[in-house]
N, C-alpha and C positions, 0 to 999 in steps of 0.2 A: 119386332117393332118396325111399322113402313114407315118410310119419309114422307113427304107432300113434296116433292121439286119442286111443281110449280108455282104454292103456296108460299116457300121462302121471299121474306122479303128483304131490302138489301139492308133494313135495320138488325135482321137476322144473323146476315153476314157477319156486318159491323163490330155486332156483340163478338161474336166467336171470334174473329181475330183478333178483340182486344181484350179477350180472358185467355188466348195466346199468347197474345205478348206479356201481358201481366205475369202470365204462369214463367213464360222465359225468363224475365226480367228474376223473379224470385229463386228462381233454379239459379240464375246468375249470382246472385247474391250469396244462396249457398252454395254454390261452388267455391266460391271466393274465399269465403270461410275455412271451406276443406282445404282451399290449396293454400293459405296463409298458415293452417297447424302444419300443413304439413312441412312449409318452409322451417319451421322451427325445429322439426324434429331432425337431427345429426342423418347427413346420407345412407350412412349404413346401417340405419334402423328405421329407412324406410321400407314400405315393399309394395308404393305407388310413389310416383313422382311429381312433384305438385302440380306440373300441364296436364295430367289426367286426371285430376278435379273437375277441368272443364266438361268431361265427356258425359256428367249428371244433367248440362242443358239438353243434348241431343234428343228428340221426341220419340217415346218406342227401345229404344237401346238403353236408356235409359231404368226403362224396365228391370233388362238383366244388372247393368252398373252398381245399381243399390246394391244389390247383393254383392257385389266385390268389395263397391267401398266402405258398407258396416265389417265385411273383415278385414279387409287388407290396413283399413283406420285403427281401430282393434288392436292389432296385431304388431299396427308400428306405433301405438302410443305406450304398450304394454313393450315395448323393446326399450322406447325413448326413456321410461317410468323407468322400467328396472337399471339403464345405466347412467340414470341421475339420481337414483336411489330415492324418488319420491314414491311414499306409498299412495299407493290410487288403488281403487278396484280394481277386482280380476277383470282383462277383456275391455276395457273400460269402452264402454258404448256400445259392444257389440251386440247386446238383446235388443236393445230398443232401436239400434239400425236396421235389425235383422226382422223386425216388427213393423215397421214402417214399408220395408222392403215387400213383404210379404201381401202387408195391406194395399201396397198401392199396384202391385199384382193384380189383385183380386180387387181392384176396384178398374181394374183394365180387360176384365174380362166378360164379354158378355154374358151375364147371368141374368135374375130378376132385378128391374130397376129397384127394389127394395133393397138386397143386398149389395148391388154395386151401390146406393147410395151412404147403408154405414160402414163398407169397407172404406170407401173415398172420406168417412169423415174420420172415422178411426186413421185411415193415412196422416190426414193432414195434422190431427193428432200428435202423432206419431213422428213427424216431420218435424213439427214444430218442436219438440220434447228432444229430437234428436240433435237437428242444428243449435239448439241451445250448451246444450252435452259438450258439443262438438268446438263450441266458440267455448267453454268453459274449460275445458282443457286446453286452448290454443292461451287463456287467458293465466293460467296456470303456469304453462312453459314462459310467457312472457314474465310475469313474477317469477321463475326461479333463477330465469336470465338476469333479470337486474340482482338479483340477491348473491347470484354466482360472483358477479362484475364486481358488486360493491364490498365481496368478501375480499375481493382481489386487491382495492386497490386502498384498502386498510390492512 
C-alpha cells in the first residue's frame, strides 16, 4: 500500500490525531479500571502494581502489555479470589484478555487490509468484553469490602 504525501490534506491530518487522542483518552479510561482492581486487591496478591496499568496507554508497547496484563490480572484476581474465599472462575479474565491481546496484535500487523480489518474488529470486540470482565470484578471486590466491614461492625 503507497501513500500519496502530497495528496494528504490537513483535514487528513486533523482526523488521525483525533482518532489518537480518542484512542488514548479510551486506553486511559481502561487503564483506570485496571489500576482501581488492582488497588483493591491485598499487595501480596498482586503481581503488577497499580502505576503499571498506565503503561496500556503507551502506542506499540502497548502491543506486547496486553499480554502481561490478561496474565498478571488473572493471576492476582485468582490469588485475591482464593484468599477471600469468593468462588469466581478459574483464571478469571485471562482467555478473553489473552483474545483481545492477540487480536489486537494481528490487527497491528501488516497483512491484507481484509484481515487487518476483522482482526481490529474482533479486537475491539474483545476490549470491550474484556474491560467489562475487568470493572466486574473490581465491582465484586468492592461488594465484598462493604460485606466484610458490615460483618465487622455487627
Amino acid at each position: 500500500m503507497n501513500i500519496d504525501y502530497e495528496n494528504i490534506t490537513p483535514q487528513m491530518i486533523q482526523l488521525a490525531v483525533a482518532v489518537l487522542l480518542v484512542r488514548l483518552v479510551v486506553w486511559a479510561f481502561y487503564a483506570n479500571t485496571i489500576r482501581k482492581t488492582l488497588l483493591l486487591i491485598a499487595p501480596e496478591n498482586r503481581l503488577m502494581t497499580p502505576r503499571m496499568a498506565w503503561l496500556v496507554i503507551i502506542p506499540i508497547f502497548n502491543i506486547y502489555w496486553n499480554f502481561e496484563v490478561a496474565s498478571r490480572m488473572a493471576d492476582s484476581l485468582t490469588n485475591e479470589f482464593y484468599d477471600r474465599k469468593i468462588a469466581e472462575e478459574e483464571n478469571p479474565g485471562r482467555a478473553t484478555g489473552r483474545w483481545y491481546a492477540w487480536l489486537f496484535l494481528a490487527s497491528n500487523i501488516p497483512l491484507s487490509p481484509f484481515i487487518v480489518f476483522l482482526s481490529a474488529l474482533g479486537s475491539l470486540a474483545y476490549f470491550i468484553v474484556y474491560w467489562v470482565k475487568i470493572n466486574n470484578f473490581r465491582n465484586l471486590l468492592v461488594e465484598h469490602n462493604k460485606f466484610r466491614s458490615q460483618q465487622q461492625t455487627d
